[in-house]
N, C-alpha and C positions, 0 to 999 in steps of 0.2 A: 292522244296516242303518241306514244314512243318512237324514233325514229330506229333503224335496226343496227346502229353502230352506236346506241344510247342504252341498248339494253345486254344486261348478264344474267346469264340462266344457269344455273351453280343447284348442285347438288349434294348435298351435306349427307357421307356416306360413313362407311364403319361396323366395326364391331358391335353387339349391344352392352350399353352399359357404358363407353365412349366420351358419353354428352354430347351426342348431337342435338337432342331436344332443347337441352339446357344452352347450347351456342345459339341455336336457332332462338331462342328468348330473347340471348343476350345481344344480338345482331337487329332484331327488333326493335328493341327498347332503346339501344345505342342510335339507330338510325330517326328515330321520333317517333315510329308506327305506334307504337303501346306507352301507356303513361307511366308502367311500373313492370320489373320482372317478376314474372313468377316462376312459382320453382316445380320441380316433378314431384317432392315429397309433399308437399302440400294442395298437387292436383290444379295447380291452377295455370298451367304455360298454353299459350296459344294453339299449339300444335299440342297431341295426345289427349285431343278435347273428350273422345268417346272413353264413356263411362267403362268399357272391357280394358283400353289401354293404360285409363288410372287407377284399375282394382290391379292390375299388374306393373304399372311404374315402367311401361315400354311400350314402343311404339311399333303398331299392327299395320297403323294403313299412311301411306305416303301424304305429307300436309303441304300446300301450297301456301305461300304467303310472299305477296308482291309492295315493293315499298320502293323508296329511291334515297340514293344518296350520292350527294356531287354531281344532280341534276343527269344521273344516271338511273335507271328502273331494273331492278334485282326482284327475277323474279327467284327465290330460295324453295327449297323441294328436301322438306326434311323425311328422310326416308329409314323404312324400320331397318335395324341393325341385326336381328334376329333369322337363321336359316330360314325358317318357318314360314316366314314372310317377305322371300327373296323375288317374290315375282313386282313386290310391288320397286319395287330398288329397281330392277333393273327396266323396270316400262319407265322409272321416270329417269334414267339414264340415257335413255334413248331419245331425250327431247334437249337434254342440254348440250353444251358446248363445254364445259368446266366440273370437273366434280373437285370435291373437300377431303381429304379423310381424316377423319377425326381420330384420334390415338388415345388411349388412356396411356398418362405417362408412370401408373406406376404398371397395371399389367403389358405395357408396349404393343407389338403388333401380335396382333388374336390372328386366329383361323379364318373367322368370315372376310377381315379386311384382306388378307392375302388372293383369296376369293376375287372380291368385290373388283381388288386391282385387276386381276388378270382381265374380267369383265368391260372395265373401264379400257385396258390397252386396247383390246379388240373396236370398241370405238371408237378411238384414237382422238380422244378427251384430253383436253388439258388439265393438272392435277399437280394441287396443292396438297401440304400437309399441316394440321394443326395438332400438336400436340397438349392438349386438354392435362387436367386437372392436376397441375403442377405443385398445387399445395398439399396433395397429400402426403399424408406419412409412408416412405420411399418413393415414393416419387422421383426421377432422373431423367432430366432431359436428354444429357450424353448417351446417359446410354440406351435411349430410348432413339437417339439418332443412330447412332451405329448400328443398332437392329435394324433400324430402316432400310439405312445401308446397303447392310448385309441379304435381308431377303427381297430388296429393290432396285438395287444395283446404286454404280457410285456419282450417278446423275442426282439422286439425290442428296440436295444441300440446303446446310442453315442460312437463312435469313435474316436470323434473329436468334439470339441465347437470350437467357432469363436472369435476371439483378436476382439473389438469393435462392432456396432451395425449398422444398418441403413449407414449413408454415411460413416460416420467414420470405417466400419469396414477394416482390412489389412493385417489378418493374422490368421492364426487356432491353436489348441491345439493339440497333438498328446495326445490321454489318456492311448496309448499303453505305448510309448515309454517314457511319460512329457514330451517333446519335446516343443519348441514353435516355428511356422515358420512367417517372416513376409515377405508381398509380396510386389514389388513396380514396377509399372506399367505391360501391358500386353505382357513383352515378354518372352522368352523361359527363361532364365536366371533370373527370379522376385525372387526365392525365395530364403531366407538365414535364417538360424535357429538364434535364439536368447532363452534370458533367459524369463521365463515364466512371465508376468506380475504378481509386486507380489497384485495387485486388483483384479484377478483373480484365482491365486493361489489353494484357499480355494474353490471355486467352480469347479475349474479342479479335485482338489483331492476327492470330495465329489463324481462329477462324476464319476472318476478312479473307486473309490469305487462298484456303482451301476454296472460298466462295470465287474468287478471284479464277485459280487456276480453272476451276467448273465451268465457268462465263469466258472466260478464254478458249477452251478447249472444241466449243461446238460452234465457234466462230473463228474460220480461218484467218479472217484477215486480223484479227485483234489475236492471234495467237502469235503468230509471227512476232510481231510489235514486242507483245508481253516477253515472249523468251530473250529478244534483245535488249527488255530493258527499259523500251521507251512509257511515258506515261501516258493511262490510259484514261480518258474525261472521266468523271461523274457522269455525264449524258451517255455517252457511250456504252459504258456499262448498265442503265438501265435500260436502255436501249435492246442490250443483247440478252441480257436478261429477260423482258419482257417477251424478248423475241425466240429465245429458250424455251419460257413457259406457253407458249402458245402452241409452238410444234412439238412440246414433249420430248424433247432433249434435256430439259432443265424440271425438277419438283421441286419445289420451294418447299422448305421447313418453318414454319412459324411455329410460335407459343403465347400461351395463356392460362387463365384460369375463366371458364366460362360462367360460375355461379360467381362469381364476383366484377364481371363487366370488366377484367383484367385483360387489356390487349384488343379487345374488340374493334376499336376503333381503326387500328391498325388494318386487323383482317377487312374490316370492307375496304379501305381506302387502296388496299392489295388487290379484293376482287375490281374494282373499276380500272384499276392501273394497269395490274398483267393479268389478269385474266380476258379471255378473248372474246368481242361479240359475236353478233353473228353472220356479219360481214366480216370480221374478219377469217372466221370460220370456213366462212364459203358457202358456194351452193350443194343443195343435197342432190347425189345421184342417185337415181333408183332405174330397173331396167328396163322400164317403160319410156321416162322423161325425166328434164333437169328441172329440179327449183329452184328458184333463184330469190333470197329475199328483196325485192321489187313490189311495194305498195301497190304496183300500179298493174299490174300483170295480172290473168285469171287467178281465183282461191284455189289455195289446196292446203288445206288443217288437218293435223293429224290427231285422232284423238287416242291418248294414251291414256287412262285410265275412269273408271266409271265407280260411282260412288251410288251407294241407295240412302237418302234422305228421308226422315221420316214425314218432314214437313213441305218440301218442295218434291217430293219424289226423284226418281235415277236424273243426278248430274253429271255430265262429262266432261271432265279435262282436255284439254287439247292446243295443241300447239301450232302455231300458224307459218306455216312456211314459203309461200308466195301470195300476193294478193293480201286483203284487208277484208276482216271480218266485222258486220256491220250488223246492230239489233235491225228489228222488223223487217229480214231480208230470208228471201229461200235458198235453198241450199241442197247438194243432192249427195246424199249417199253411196257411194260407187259400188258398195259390196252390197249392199240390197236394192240397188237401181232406182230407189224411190227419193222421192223429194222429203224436204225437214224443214220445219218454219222453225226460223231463230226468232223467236221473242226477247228477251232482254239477254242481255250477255254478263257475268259475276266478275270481280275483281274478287281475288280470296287473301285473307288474310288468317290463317287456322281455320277454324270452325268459322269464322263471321267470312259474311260477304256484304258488296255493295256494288251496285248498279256499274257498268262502265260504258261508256261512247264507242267502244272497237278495239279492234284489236291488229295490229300492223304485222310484219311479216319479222319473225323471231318473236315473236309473243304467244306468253301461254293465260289465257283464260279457259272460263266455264261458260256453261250455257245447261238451263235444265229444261227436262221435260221433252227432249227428244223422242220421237216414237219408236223408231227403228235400230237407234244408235248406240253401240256400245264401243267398251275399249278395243282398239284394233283397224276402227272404219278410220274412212278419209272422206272429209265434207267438202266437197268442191261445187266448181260452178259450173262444170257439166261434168257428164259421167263416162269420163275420163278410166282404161283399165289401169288401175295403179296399186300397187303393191310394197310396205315397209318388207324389210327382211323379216324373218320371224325371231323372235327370242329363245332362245335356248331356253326354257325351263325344265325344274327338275320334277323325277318322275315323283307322282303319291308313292307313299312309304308305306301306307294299310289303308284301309277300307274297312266300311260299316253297312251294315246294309240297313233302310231306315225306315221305318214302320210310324202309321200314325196313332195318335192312342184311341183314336173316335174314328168306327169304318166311318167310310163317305170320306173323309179329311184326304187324301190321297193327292187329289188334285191342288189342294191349300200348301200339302207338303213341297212335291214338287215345286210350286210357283214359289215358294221360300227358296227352295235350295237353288232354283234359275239363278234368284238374285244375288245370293252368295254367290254362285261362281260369275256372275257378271263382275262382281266385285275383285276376286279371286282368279285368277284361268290356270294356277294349277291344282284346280279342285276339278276331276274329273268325274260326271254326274250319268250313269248311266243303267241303263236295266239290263239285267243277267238276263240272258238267252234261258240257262239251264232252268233257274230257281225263279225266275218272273220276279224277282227281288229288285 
């Protein structure tokens, strides 16, 4: 098990079409989990395993996938991009500390992600940005920044500019560090630092600049300093920088190219550095009681989403906020007062999973085969009244009413359509008063 200042719990959010799936690959593979990337047109990426997501090339249901890197444990929650399927984005919003958003740099910032953000500030999430597929034809970082800008305000800033443009791009700017890295093809070993293009030079340092005044500006005491002139550490500034990105003063702008393993490396080495755990987060309030992540303290897990399996039967997600979750231990239900024997506990990686020892406080695993439990309960170690806030979801748009094609079948129907909205909670399942429908 993970200690709670060892682990990142990041959420890879967006528009559809984005590349969130395609980062989540390339975040994988870059880290050691997977031997090879797979791609979305060929059906074969960890995440978007169900056969409905690959006959559409998008992703329907939230993927979990847990790995480490820098002797840190990232647990990633690649989430669909699609309105359609906004309920699952935002239950798995509700367990992290950090979300991503992922941009397409040539359509820039879409409608959902405008959405997604407002969703995010209300949780008051720490928040990155990646701006994805940098080789396409128009493609524009700049002005993919500027719109950021523009509908995000002027907290957000670059990190990182891109060595080339469109097909020819091959390598990013570090505006921390002046750094310059160039990549060459897609595998773990692509990148090696070099000298900074001197074509580029003068717009790296202009930006420095703008990153500069931003990282000065939400820190008094280094703002002082900077308007007079004096100089400011290297330490200092990631310092404040990290310390920006944690309380949501600062959005950081990265870039890359995710089907090609371009920049990846950078992005985790980012999530462990500033992005925030879950100490440092803090504890969660809710209006009952404080949780505090403390291994040592009573359980309280929150389970935020429910999957139906066709081979292990209903799995549950869930995320552990005080105390240590432990296989062949009981466990109690608060919202149906009844007890739950944990048998083996899942470490997931997409679709695959494997056995795990526990799960510490800031950690999200599974557990199947639950009787009573679906997404929304709290598994604790005694039955405690507690309550998460609820999520705003949005209303059904239309209705069907649903007939079986064989009488008798009625109740088979029903018991389908249970599991779908178990899956689902804004699928509303009910029988008309008027029509008995």
């Amino acid at each position: 098990m993970h200690k709670a200042d060892r682990i990142r719990n990041v959420a890879l959010v967006g528009h559809r079409g984005s590349g969130k799936t395609s980062l989540n690959e390339a975040l994988l593979f870059q880290a050691g989990a997977i031997t090879r990337m797979g791609t979305v047109a060929d059906r074969t990426t960890v995440s978007d395993a169900d056969p409905d997501e690959q006959a559409r090339s998008m992703s329907i249901s939230t993927s979990l996938s847990s790995f480490t890197w820098q002797d840190r444990k990232i647990n990633l929650l690649d989430t669909p991009g699609d309105p359609s399927f906004v309920a699952d984005a935002l239950s798995a919003l509700r367990v992290v500390e950090s979300a991503i958003f992922v941009v397409n740099a040539v359509m820039g910032v879409e409608v959902n992600t405008s959405r997604l953000w407002d969703r995010v500030a209300e949780l008051d999430l720490a928040r990155m940005v990646y701006v994805n597929m940098l080789d396409r034809e128009r493609a524009d970082f700049f002005r993919t920044l500027d719109q950021l800008k523009a509908v995000f305000g002027q907290h957000v800033v670059a990190t990182e500019i891109p060595i080339g443009s469109e097909h020819d791009v091959h390598g990013v700017v570090d505006l921390v560090d002046m750094k310059a890295y160039e990549y060459d093809g897609p595998a773990r070993d692509n990148c090696r630092e070099v000298a900074i293009p001197e074509d580029l030079r003068a717009q790296a340092e202009e930006y420095r600049e703008r990153l500069m005044d931003e990282v000065a500006e939400v820190h008094e005491d280094l703002m002082e300093r900077y308007l007079e002139g004096e100089e400011i550490s290297h330490a200092e500034i990631v310092d404040a920088l990290k310390d920006g990105t944690n309380h949501g003063d600062i959005f950081p702008v990265v870039c890359g190219v995710a089907t090609k393993n371009l920049g990846t490396n950078r992005l985790l080495d980012a999530i462990v550095e500033d992005l925030p755990s879950t100490v440092k987060h803090g504890a969660l309030d809710l209006p009952a009681i404080t949780l505090e992540p403390d291994p040592d303290k009573e359980l309280y897990a929150y389970v935020f989403k429910t999957k139906a399996d066709p081979f292990a039967g209903r799995i549950n997600f869930f995320r552990v906020y005080q105390g240590t979750m432990t296989p062949d231990t009981q466990v109690l239900n608060t919202r149906a007062h009844s007890k739950e024997r944990i048998g083996s506990l899942l470490l997931f990686e997409g679709k695959d999973s494997k056995p795990a020892d526990g799960f510490g406080p800031g950690d999200i695993g599974a557990v199947a085969k639950l009787k009573e439990t679906r997404a929304g309960d709290w598994l604790a170690a005694r039955d405690e009244p507690i309550e998460m806030p609820a999520v705003k979801l949005p209303q059904p748009v239309m209705a069907f009413a649903m007939t079986p094609k064989t009488k008798g079948d009625e109740e088979k129907v029903f018991t389908a359509l249970r599991r779908l909205q178990e899956e689902d909670p804004t699928i509303d399942l009910h029988r008309d008063e008027q029509t008995g429908e």
